[in-house]
Biotite code that builds the C-alpha atoms (Angstrom):
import biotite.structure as struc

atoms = struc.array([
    struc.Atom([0.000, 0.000, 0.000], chain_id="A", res_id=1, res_name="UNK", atom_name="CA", element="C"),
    struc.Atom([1.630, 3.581, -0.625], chain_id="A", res_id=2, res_name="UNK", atom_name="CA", element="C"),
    struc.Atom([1.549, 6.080, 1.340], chain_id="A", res_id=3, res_name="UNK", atom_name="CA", element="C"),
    struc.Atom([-0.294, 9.493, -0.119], chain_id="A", res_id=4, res_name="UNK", atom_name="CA", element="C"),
    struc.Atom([1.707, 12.827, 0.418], chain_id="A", res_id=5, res_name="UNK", atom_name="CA", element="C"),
    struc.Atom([0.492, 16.454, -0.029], chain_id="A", res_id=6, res_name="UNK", atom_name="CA", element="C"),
    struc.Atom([3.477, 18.845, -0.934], chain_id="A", res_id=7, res_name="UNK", atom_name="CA", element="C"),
    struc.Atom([3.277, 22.582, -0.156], chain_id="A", res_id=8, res_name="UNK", atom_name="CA", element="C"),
    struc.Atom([1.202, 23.615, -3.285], chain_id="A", res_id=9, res_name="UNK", atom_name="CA", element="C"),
    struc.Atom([-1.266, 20.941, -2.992], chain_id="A", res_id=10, res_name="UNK", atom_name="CA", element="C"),
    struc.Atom([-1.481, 22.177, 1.052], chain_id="A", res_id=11, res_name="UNK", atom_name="CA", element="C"),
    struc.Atom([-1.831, 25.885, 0.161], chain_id="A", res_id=12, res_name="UNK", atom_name="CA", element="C"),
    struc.Atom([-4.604, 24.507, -2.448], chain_id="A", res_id=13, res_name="UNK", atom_name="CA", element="C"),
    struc.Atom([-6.678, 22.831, 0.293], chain_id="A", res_id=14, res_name="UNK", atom_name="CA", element="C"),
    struc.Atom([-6.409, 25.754, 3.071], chain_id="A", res_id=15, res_name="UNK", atom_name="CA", element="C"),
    struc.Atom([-6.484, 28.634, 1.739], chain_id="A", res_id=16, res_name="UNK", atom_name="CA", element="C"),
    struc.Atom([-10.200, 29.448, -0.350], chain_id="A", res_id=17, res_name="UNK", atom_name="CA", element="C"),
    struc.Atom([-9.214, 30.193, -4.366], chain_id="A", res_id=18, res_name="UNK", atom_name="CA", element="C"),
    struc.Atom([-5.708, 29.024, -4.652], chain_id="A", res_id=19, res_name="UNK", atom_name="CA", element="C"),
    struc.Atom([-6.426, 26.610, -6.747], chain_id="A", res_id=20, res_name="UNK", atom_name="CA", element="C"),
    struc.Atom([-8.478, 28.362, -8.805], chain_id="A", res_id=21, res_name="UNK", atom_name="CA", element="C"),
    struc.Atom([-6.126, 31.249, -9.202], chain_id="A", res_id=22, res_name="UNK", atom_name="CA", element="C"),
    struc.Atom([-2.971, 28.411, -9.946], chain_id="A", res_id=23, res_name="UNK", atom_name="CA", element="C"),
    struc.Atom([-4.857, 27.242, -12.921], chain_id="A", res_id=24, res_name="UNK", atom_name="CA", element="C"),
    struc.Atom([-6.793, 30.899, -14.182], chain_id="A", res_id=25, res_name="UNK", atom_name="CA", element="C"),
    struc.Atom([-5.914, 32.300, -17.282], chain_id="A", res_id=26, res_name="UNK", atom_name="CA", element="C"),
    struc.Atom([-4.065, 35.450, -17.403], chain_id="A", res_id=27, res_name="UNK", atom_name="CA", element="C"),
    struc.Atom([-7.531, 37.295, -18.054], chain_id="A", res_id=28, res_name="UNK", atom_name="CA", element="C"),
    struc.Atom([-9.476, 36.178, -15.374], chain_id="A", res_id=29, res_name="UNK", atom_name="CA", element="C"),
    struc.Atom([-7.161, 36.893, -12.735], chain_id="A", res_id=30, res_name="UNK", atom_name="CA", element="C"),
    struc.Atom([-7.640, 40.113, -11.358], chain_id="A", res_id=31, res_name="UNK", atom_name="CA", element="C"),
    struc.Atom([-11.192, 39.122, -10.718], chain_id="A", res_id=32, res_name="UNK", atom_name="CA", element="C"),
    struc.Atom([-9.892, 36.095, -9.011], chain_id="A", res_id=33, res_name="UNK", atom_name="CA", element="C"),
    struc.Atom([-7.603, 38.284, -6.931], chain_id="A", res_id=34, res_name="UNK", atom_name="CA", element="C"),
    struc.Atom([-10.547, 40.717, -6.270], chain_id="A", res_id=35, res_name="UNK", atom_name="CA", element="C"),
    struc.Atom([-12.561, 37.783, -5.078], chain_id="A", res_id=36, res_name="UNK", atom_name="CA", element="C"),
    struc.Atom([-9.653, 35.498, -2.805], chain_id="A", res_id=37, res_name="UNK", atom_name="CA", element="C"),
    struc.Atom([-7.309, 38.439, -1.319], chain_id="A", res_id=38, res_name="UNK", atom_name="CA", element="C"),
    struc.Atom([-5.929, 35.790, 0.737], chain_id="A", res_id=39, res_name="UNK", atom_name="CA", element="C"),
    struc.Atom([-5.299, 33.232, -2.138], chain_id="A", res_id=40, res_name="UNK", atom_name="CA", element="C"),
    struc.Atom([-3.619, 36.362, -4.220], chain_id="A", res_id=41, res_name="UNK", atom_name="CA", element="C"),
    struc.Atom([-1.608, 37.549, -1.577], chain_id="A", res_id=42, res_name="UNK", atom_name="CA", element="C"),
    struc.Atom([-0.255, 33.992, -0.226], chain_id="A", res_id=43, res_name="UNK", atom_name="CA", element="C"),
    struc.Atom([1.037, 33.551, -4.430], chain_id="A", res_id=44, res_name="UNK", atom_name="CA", element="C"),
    struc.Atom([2.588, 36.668, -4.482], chain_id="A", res_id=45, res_name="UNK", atom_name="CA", element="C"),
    struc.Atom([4.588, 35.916, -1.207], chain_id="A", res_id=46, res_name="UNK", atom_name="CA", element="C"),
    struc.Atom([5.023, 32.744, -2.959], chain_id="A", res_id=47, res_name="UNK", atom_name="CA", element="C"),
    struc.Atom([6.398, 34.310, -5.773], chain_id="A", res_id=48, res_name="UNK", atom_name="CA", element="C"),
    struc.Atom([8.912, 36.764, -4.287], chain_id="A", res_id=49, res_name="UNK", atom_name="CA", element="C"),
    struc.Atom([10.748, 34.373, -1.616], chain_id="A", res_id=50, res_name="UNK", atom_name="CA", element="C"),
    struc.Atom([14.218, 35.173, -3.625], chain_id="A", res_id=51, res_name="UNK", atom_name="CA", element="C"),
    struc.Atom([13.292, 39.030, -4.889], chain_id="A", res_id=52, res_name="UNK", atom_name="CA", element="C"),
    struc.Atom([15.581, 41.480, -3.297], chain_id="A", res_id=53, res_name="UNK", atom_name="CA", element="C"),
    struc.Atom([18.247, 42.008, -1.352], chain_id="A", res_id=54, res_name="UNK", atom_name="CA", element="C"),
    struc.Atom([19.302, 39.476, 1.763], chain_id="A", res_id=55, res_name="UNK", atom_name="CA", element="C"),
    struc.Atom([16.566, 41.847, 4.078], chain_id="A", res_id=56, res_name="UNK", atom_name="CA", element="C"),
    struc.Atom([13.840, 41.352, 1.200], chain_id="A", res_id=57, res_name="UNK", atom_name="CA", element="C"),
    struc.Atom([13.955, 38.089, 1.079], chain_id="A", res_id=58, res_name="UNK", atom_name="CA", element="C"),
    struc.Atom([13.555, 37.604, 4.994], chain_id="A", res_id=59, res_name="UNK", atom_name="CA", element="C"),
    struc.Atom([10.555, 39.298, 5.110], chain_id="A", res_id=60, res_name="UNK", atom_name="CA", element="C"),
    struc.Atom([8.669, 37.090, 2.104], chain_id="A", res_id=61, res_name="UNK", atom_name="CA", element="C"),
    struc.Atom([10.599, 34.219, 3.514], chain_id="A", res_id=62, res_name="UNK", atom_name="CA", element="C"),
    struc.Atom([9.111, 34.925, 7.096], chain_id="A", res_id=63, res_name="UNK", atom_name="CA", element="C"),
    struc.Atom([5.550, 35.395, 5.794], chain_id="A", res_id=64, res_name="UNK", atom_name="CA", element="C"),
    struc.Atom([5.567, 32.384, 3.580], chain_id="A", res_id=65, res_name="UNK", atom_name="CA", element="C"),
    struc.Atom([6.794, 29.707, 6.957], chain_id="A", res_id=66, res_name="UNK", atom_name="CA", element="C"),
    struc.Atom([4.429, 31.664, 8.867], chain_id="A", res_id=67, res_name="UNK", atom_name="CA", element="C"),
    struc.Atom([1.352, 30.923, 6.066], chain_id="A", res_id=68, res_name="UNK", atom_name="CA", element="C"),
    struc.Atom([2.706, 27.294, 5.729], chain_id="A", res_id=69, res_name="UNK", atom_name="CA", element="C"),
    struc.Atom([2.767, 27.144, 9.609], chain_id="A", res_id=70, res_name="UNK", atom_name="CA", element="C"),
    struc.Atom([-1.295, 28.020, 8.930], chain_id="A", res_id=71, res_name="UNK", atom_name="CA", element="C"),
    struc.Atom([-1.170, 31.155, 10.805], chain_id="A", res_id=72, res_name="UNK", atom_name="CA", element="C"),
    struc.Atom([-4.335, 33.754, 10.349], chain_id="A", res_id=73, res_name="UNK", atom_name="CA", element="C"),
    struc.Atom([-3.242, 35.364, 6.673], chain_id="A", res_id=74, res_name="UNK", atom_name="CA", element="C"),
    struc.Atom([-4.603, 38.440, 8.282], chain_id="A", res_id=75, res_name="UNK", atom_name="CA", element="C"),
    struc.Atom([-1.836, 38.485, 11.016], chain_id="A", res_id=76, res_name="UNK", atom_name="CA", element="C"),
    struc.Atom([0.464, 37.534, 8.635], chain_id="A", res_id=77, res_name="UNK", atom_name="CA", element="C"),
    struc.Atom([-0.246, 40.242, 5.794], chain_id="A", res_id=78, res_name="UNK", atom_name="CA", element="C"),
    struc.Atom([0.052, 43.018, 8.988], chain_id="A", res_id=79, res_name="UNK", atom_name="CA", element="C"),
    struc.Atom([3.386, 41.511, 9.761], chain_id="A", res_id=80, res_name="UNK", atom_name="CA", element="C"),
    struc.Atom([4.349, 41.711, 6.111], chain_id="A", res_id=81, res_name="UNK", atom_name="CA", element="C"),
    struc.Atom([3.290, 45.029, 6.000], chain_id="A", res_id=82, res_name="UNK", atom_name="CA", element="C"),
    struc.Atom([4.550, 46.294, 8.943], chain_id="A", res_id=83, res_name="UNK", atom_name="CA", element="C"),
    struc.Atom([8.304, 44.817, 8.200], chain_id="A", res_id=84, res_name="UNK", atom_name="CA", element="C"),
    struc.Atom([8.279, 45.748, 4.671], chain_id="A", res_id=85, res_name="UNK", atom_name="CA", element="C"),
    struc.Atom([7.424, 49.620, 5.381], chain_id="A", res_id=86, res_name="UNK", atom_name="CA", element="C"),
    struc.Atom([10.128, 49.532, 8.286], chain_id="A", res_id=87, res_name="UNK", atom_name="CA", element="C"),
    struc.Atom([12.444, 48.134, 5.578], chain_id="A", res_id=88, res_name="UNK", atom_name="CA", element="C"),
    struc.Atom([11.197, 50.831, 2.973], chain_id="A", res_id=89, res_name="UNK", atom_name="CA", element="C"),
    struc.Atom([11.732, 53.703, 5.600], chain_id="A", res_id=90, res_name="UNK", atom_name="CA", element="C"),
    struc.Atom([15.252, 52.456, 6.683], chain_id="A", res_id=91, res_name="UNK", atom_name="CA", element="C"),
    struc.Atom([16.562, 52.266, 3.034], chain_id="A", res_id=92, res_name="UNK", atom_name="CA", element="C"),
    struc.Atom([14.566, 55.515, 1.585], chain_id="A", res_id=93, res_name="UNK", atom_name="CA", element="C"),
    struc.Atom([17.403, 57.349, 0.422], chain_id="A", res_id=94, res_name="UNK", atom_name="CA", element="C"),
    struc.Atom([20.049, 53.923, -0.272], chain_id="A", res_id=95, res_name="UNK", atom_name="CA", element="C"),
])
């Protein structure tokens, strides 16, 4: 008998509403997906930038995605993101 796994994708697909539709949109329909699953459109796009940036950057995305994967309130998590990335933005303002 063999054992079923989920990776991370197929995990993000069950828990968080309209990932899986917005994974497998066409390029048209999306921003009306993203309208209607905030939390499905904001969990790719951390998805998405986990190596964009410098060494700081990529801590922040890198924190918000374990903390998403570690099924923490997206809520919390896109303050946090927030939060960190505008301190980052006002510490490197004139770089």
């Amino acid at each position: 008998m063999a054992i079923r796994t989920l990776s991370t994708t197929s995990l993000f697909d069950f828990c968080i509403p309209g990932m899986d539709m917005l994974r497998s949109a066409s390029p048209e329909s999306i921003p009306e997906l993203e309208v209607q699953y905030p939390d499905a459109a904001f969990a790719l796009m951390i998805a998405g930038n986990l190596f964009v940036g410098d060494r700081e950057q990529n801590e922040i995305h890198q924190k918000a995605n374990t903390a998403i994967l570690n099924g923490e309130s997206i809520t919390g998590v896109r303050f946090k993101y927030d939060y960190d990335l505008e301190s980052y933005l006002l510490r490197h303002m004139w770089d």
